[in-house]
Biotite code that builds the C-alpha atoms (Angstrom):
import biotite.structure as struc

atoms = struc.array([
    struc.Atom([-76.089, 89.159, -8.802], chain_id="A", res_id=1, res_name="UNK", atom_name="CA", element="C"),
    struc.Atom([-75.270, 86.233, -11.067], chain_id="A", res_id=2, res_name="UNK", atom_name="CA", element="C"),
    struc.Atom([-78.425, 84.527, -9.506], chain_id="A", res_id=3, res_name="UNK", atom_name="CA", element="C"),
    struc.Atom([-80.657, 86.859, -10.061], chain_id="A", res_id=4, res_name="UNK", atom_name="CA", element="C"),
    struc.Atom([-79.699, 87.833, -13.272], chain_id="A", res_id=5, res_name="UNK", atom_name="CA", element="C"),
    struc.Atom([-80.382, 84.236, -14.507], chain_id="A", res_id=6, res_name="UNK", atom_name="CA", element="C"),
    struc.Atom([-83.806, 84.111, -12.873], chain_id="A", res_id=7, res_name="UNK", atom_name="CA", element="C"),
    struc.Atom([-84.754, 87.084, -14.652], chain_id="A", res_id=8, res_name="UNK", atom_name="CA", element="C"),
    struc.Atom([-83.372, 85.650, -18.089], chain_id="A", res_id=9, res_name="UNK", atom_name="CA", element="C"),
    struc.Atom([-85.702, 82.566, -17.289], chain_id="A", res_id=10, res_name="UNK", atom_name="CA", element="C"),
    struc.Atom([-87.966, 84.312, -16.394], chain_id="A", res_id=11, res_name="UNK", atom_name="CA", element="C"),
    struc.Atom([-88.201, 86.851, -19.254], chain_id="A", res_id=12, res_name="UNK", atom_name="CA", element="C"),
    struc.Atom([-88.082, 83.821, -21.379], chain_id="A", res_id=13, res_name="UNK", atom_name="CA", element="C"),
    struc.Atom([-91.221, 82.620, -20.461], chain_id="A", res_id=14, res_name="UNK", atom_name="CA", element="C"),
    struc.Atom([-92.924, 86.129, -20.448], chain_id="A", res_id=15, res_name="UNK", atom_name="CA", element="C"),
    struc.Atom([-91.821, 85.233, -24.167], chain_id="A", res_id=16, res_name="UNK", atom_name="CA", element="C"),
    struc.Atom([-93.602, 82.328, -24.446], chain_id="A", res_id=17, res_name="UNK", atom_name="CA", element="C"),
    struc.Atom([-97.006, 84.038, -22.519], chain_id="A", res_id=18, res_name="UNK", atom_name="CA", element="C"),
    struc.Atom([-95.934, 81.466, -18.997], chain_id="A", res_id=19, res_name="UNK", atom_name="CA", element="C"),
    struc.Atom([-98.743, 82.859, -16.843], chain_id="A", res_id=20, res_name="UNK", atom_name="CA", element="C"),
    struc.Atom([-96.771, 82.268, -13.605], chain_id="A", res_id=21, res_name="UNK", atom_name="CA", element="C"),
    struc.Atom([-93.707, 83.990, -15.263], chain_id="A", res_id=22, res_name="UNK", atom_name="CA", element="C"),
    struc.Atom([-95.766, 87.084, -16.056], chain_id="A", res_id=23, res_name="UNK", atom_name="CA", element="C"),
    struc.Atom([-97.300, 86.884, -12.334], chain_id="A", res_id=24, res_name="UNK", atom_name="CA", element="C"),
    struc.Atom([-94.118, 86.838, -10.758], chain_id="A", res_id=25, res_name="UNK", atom_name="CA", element="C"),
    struc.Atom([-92.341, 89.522, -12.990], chain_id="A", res_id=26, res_name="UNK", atom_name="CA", element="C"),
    struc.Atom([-95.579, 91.941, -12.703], chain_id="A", res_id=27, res_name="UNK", atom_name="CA", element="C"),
    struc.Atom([-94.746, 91.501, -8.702], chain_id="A", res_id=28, res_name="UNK", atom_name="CA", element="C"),
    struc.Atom([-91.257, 92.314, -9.084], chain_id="A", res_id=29, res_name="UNK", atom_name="CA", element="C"),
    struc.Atom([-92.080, 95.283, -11.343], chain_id="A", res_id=30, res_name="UNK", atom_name="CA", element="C"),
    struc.Atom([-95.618, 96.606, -9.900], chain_id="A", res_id=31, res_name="UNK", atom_name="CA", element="C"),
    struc.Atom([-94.302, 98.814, -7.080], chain_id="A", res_id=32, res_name="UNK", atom_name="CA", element="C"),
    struc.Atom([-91.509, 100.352, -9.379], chain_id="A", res_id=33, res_name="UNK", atom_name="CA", element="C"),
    struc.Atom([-94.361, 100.699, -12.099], chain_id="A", res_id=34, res_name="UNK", atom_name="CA", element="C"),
    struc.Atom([-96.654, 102.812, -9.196], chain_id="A", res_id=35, res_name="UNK", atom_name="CA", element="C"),
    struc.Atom([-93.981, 104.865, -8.186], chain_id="A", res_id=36, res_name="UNK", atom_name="CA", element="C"),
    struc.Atom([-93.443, 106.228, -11.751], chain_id="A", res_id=37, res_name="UNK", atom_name="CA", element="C"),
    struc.Atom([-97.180, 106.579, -12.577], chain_id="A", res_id=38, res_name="UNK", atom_name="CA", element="C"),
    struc.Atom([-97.885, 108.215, -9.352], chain_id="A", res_id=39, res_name="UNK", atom_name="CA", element="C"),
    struc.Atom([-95.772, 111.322, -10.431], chain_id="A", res_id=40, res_name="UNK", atom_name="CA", element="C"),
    struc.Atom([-97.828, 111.937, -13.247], chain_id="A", res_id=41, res_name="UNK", atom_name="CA", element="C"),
    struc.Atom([-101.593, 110.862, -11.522], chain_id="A", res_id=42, res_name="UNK", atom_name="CA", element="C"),
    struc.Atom([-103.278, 111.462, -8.207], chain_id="A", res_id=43, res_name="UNK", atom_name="CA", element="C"),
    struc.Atom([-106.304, 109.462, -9.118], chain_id="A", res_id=44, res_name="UNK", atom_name="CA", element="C"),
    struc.Atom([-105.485, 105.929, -7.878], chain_id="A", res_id=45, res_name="UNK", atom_name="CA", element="C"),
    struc.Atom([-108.165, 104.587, -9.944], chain_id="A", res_id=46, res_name="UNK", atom_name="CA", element="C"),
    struc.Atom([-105.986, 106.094, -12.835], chain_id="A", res_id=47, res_name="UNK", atom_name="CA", element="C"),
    struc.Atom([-102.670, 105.125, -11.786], chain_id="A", res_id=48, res_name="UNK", atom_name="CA", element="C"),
    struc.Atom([-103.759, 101.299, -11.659], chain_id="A", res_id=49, res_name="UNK", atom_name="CA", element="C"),
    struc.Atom([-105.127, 102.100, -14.950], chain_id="A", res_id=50, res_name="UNK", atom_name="CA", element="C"),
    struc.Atom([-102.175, 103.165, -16.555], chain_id="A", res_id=51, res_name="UNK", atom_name="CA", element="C"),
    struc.Atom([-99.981, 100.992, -14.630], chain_id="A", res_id=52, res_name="UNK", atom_name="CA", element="C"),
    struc.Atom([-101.754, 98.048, -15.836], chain_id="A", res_id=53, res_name="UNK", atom_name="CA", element="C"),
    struc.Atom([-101.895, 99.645, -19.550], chain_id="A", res_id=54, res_name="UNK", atom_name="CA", element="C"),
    struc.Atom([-97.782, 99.959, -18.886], chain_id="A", res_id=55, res_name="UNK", atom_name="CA", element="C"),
    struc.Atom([-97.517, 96.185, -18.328], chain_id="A", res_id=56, res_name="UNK", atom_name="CA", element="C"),
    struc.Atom([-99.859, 95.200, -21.098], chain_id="A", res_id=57, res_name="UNK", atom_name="CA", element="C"),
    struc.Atom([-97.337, 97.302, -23.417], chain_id="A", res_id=58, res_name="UNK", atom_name="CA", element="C"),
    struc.Atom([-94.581, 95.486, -21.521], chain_id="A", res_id=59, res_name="UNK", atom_name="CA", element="C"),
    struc.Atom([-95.509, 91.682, -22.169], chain_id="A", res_id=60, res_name="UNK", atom_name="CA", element="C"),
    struc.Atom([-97.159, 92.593, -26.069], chain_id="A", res_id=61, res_name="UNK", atom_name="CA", element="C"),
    struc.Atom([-93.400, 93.978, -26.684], chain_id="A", res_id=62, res_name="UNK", atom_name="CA", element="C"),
    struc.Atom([-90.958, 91.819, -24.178], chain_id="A", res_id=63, res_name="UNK", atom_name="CA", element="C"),
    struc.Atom([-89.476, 90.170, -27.290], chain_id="A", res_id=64, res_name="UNK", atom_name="CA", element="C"),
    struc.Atom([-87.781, 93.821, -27.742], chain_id="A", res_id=65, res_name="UNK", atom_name="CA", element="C"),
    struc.Atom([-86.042, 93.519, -25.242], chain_id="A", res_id=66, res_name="UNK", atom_name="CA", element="C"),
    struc.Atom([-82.191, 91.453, -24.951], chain_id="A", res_id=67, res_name="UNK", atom_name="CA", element="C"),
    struc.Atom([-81.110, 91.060, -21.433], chain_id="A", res_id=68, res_name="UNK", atom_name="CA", element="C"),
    struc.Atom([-77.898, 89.559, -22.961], chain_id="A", res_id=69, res_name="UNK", atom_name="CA", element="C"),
    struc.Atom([-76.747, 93.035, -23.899], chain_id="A", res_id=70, res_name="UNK", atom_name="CA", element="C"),
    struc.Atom([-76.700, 93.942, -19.860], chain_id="A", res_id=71, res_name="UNK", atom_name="CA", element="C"),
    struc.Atom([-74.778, 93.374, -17.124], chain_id="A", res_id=72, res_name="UNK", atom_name="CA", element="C"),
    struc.Atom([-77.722, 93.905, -14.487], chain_id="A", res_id=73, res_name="UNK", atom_name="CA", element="C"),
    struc.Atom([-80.909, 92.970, -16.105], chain_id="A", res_id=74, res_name="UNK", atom_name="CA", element="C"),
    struc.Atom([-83.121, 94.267, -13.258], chain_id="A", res_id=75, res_name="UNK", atom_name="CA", element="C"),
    struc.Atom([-81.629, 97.626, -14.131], chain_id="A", res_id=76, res_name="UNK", atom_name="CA", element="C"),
    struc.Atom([-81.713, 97.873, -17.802], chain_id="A", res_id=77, res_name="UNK", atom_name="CA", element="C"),
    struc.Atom([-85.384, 96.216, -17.201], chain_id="A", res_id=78, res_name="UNK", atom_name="CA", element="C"),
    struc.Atom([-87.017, 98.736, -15.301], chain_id="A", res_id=79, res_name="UNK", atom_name="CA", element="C"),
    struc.Atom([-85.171, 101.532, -17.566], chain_id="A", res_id=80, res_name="UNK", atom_name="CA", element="C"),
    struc.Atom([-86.912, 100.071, -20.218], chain_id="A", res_id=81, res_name="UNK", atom_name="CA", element="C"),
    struc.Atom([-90.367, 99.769, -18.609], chain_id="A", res_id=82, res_name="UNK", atom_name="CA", element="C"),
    struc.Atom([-89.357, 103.024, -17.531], chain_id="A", res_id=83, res_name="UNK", atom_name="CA", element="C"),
    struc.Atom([-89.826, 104.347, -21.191], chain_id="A", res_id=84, res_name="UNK", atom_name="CA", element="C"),
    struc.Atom([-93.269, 102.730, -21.740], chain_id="A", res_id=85, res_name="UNK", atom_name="CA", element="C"),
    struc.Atom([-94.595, 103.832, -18.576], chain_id="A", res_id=86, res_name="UNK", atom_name="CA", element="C"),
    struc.Atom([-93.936, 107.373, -19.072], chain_id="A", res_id=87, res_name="UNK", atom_name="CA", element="C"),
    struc.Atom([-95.234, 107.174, -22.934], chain_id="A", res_id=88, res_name="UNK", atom_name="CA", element="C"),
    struc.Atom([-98.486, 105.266, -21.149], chain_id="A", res_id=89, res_name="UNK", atom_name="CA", element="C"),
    struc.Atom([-98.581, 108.332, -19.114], chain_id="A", res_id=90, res_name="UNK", atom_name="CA", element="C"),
    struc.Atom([-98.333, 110.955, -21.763], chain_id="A", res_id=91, res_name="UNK", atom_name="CA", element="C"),
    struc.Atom([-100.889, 109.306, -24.047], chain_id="A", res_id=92, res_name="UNK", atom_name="CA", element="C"),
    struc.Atom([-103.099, 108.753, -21.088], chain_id="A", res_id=93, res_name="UNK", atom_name="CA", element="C"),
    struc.Atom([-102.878, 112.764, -20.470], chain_id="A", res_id=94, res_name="UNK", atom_name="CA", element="C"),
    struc.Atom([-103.490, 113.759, -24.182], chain_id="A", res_id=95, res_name="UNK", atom_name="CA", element="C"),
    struc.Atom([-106.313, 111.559, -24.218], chain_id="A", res_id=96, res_name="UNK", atom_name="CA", element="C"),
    struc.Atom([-107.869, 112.824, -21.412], chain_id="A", res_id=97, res_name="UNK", atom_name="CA", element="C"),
    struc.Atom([-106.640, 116.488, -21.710], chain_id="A", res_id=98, res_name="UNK", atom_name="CA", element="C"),
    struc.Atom([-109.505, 117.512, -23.074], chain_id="A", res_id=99, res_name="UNK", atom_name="CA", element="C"),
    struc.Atom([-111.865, 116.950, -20.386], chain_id="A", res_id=100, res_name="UNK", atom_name="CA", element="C"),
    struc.Atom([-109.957, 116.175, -17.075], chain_id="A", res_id=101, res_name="UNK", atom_name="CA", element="C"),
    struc.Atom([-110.440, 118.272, -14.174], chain_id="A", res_id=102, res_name="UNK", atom_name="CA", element="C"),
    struc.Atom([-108.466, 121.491, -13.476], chain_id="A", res_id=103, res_name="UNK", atom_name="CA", element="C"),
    struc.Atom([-106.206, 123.987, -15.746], chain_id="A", res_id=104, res_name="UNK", atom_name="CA", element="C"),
    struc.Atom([-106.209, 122.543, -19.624], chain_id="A", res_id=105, res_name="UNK", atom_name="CA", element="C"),
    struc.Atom([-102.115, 123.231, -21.221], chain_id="A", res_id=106, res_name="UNK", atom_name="CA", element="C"),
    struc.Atom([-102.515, 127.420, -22.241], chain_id="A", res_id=107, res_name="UNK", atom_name="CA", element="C"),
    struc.Atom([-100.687, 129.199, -24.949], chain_id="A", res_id=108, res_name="UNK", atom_name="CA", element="C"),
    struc.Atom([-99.819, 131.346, -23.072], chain_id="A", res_id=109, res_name="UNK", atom_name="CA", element="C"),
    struc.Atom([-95.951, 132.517, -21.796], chain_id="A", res_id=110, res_name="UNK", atom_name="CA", element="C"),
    struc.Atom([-96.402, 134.328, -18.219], chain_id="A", res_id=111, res_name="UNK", atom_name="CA", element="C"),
    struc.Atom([-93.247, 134.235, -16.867], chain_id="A", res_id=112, res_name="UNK", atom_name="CA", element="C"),
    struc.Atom([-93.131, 133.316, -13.009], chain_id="A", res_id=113, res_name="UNK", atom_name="CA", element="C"),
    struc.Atom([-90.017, 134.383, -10.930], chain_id="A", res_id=114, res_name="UNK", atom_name="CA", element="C"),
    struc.Atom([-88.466, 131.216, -9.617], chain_id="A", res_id=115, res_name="UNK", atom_name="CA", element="C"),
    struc.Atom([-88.093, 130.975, -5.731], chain_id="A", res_id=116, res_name="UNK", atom_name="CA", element="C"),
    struc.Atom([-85.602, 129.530, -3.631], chain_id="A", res_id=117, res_name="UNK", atom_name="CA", element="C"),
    struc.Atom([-87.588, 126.804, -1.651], chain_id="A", res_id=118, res_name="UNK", atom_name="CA", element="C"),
    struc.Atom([-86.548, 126.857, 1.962], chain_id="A", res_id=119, res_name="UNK", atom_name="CA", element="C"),
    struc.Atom([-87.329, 124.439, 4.355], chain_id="A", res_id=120, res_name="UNK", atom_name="CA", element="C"),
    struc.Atom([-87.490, 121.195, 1.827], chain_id="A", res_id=121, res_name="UNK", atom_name="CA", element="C"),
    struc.Atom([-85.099, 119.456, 4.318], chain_id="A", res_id=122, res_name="UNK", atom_name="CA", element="C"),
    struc.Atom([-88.203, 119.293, 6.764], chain_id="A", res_id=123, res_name="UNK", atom_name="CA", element="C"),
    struc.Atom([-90.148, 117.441, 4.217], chain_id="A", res_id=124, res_name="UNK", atom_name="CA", element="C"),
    struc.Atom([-90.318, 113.783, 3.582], chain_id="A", res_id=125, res_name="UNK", atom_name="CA", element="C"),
    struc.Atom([-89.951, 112.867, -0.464], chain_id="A", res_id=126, res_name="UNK", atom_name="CA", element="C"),
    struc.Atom([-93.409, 111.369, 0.148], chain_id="A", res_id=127, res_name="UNK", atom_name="CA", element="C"),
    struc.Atom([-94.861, 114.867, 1.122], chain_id="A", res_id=128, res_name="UNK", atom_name="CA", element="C"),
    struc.Atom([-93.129, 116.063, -1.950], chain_id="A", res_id=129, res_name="UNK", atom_name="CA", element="C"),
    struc.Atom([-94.161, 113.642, -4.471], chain_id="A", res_id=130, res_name="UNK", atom_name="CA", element="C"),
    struc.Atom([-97.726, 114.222, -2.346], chain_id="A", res_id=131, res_name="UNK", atom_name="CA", element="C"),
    struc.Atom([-97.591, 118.088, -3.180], chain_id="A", res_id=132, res_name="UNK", atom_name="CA", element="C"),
    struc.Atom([-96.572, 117.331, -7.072], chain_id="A", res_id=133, res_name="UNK", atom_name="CA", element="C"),
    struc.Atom([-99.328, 115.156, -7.277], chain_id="A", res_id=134, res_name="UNK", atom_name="CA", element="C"),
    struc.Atom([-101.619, 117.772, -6.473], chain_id="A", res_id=135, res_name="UNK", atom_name="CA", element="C"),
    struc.Atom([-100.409, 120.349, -9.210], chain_id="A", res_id=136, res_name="UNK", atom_name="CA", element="C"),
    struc.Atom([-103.358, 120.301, -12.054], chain_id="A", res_id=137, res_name="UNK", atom_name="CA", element="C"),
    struc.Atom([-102.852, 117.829, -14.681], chain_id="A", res_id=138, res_name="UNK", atom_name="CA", element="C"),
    struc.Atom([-101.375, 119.668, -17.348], chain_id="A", res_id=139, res_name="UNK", atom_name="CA", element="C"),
    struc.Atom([-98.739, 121.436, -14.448], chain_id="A", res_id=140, res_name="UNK", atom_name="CA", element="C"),
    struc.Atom([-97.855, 117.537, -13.198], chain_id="A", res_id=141, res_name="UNK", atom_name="CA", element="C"),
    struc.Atom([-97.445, 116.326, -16.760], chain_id="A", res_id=142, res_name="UNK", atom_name="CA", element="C"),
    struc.Atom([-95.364, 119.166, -17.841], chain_id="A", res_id=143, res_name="UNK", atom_name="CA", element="C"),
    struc.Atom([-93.624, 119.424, -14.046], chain_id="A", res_id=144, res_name="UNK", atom_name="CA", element="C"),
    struc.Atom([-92.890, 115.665, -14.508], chain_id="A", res_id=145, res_name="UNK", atom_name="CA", element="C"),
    struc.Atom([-91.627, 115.707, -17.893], chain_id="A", res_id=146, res_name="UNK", atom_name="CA", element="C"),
    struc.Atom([-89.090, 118.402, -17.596], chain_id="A", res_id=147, res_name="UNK", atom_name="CA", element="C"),
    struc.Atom([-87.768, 117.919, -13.825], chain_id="A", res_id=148, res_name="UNK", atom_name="CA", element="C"),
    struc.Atom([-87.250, 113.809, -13.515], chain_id="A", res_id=149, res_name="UNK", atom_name="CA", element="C"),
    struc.Atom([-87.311, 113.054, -16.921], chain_id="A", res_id=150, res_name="UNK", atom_name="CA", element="C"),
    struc.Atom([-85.257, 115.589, -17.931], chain_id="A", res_id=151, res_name="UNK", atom_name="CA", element="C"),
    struc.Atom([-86.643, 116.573, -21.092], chain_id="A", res_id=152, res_name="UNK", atom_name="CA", element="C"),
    struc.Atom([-86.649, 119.429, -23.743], chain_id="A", res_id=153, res_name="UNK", atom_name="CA", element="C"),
    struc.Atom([-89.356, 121.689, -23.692], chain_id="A", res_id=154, res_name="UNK", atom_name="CA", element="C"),
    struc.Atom([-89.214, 121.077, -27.169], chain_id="A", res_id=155, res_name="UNK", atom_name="CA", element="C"),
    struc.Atom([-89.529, 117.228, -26.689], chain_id="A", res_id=156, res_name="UNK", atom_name="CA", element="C"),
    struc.Atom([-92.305, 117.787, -24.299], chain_id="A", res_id=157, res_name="UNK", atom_name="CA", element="C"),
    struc.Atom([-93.875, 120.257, -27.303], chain_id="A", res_id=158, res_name="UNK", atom_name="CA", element="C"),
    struc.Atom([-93.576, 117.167, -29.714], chain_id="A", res_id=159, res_name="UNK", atom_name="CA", element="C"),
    struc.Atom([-94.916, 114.999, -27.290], chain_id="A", res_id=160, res_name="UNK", atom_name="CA", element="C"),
    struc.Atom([-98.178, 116.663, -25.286], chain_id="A", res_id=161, res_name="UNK", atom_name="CA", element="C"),
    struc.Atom([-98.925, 118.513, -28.879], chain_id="A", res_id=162, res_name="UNK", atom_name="CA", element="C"),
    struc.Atom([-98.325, 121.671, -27.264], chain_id="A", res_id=163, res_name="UNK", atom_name="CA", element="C"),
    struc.Atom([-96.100, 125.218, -28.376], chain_id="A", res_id=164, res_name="UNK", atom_name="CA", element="C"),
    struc.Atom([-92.463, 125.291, -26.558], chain_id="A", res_id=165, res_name="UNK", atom_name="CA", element="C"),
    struc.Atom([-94.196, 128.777, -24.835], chain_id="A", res_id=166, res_name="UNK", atom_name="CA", element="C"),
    struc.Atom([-97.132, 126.624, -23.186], chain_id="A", res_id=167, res_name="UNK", atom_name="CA", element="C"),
    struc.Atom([-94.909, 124.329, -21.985], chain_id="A", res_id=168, res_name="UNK", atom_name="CA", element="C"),
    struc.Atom([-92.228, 126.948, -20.377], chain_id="A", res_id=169, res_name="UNK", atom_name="CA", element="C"),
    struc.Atom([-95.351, 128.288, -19.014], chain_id="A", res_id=170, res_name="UNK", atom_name="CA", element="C"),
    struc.Atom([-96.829, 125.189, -17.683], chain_id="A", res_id=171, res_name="UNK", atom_name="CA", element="C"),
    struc.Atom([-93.491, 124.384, -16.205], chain_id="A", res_id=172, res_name="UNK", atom_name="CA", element="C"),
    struc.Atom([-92.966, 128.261, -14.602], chain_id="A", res_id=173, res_name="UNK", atom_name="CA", element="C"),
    struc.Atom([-96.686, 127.730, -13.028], chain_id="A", res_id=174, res_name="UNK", atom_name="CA", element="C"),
    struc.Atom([-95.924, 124.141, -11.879], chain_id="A", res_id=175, res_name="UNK", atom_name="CA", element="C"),
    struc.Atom([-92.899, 125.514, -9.852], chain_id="A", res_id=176, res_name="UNK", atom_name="CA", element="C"),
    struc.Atom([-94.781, 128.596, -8.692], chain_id="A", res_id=177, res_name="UNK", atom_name="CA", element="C"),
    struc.Atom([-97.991, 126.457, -7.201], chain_id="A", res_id=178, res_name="UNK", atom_name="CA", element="C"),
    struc.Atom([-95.439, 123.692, -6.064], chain_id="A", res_id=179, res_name="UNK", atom_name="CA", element="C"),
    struc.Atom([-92.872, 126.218, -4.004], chain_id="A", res_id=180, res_name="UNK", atom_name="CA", element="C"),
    struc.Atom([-96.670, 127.600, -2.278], chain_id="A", res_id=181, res_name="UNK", atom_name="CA", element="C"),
    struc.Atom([-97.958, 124.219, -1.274], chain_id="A", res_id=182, res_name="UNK", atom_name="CA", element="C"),
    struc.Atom([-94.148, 123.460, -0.256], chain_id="A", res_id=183, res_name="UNK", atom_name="CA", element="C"),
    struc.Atom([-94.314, 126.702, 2.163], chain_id="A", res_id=184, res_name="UNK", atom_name="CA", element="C"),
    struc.Atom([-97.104, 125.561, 3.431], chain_id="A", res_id=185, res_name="UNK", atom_name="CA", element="C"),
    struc.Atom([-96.367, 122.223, 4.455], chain_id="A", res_id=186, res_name="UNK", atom_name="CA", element="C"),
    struc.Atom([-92.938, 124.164, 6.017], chain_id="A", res_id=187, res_name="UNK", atom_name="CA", element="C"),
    struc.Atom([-94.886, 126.286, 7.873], chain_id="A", res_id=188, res_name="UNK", atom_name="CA", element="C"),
    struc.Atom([-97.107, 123.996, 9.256], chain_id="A", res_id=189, res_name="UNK", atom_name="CA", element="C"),
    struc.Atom([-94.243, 121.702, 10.258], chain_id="A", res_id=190, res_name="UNK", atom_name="CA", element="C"),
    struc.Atom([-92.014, 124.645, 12.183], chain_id="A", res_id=191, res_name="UNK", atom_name="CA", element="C"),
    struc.Atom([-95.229, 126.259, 13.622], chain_id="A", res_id=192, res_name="UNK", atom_name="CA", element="C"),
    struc.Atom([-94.626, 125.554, 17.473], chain_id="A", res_id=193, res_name="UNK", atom_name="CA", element="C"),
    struc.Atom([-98.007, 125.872, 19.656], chain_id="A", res_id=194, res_name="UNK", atom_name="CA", element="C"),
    struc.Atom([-97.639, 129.180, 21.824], chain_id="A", res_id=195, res_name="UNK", atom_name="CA", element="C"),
    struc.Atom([-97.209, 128.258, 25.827], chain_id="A", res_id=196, res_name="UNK", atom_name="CA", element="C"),
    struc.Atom([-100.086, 129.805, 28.073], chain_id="A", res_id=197, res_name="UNK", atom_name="CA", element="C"),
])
């Protein structure tokens, strides 16, 4: 990957230097990657290209941060990086629109929810999954998002969404709980075999 690493060092070097056809041709490489990640937290696509393009505003303002040199496969430690900033774009997208975005606002309080086994899940497709998460209320998907794939603390999520450790354990249990119904749904649906007459 000796090739393409040294495209993407010329390249990022002329993101440095604001190369319009550089940026172009890094925002295609990146764009679908960028989506993916900003669909978890959105199911607006007006919002998601929103954000998305937010993320790669953030990305070109800061590229100078960033040292390919340290990394044996830039492409990797690249979209790690834009990882990051996407998901922050995300989060400060949802506090900024917390307030008056449709469905459940972030609650204080700590029901507890019994987790469920899901069964069936190997009759889904990872699109109808994402699909289903993408349909949990904002402050579920945020919270959903934040703990499950990017695997953080319910105290970093706290910190971050300006919320008590309790609403977000709460958030989370109710994410799961609405998540393993639409799930069962979607399984039943799928094995539901039309009666012979």
């Amino acid at each position: 990957m000796v090739n393409g690493n040294q495209h993407l060092s010329a390249l990022l070097l002329g993101c440095r230097q604001n190369d319009r056809t550089s940026q172009k041709e890094l925002y295609q490489f990146l764009k679908g990657y960028a989506l993916k990640i900003c669909y978890r937290y959105q199911h607006n696509n007006q919002q998601v290209e929103e954000i998305v393009n937010e993320g790669f505003t953030k990305l070109f303002k800061n590229i100078h941060q960033f040292d390919e040199h340290r990394h044996v496969e830039i492409a990797i430690a690249l979209k790690g990086w834009f990882k990051r900033i996407l998901v922050n774009t995300c989060i400060d997208y949802y506090r900024k629109n917390a307030s008056y975005i449709h469905g459940q606002v972030l609650s204080e309080e700590t029901e507890k929810i019994a987790d469920h086994g899901e069964s069936g899940l190997d009759k889904l497709s990872y699109k109808e999954i994402i699909e289903s998460i993408r349909l949990l209320s904002p402050a579920y998907r945020t919270v959903f998002n934040l703990f499950v794939i990017e695997g953080m603390t319910h105290e970093e999520i706290g910190n971050q969404l300006g919320i008590s450790v309790g609403a977000s354990k709460s958030n989370l249990s109710k994410a799961r709980e609405n998540l393993r119904k639409m799930l069962i749904k979607k399984t039943d649906v799928k094995t539901y075999v039309e009666p012979i007459r």
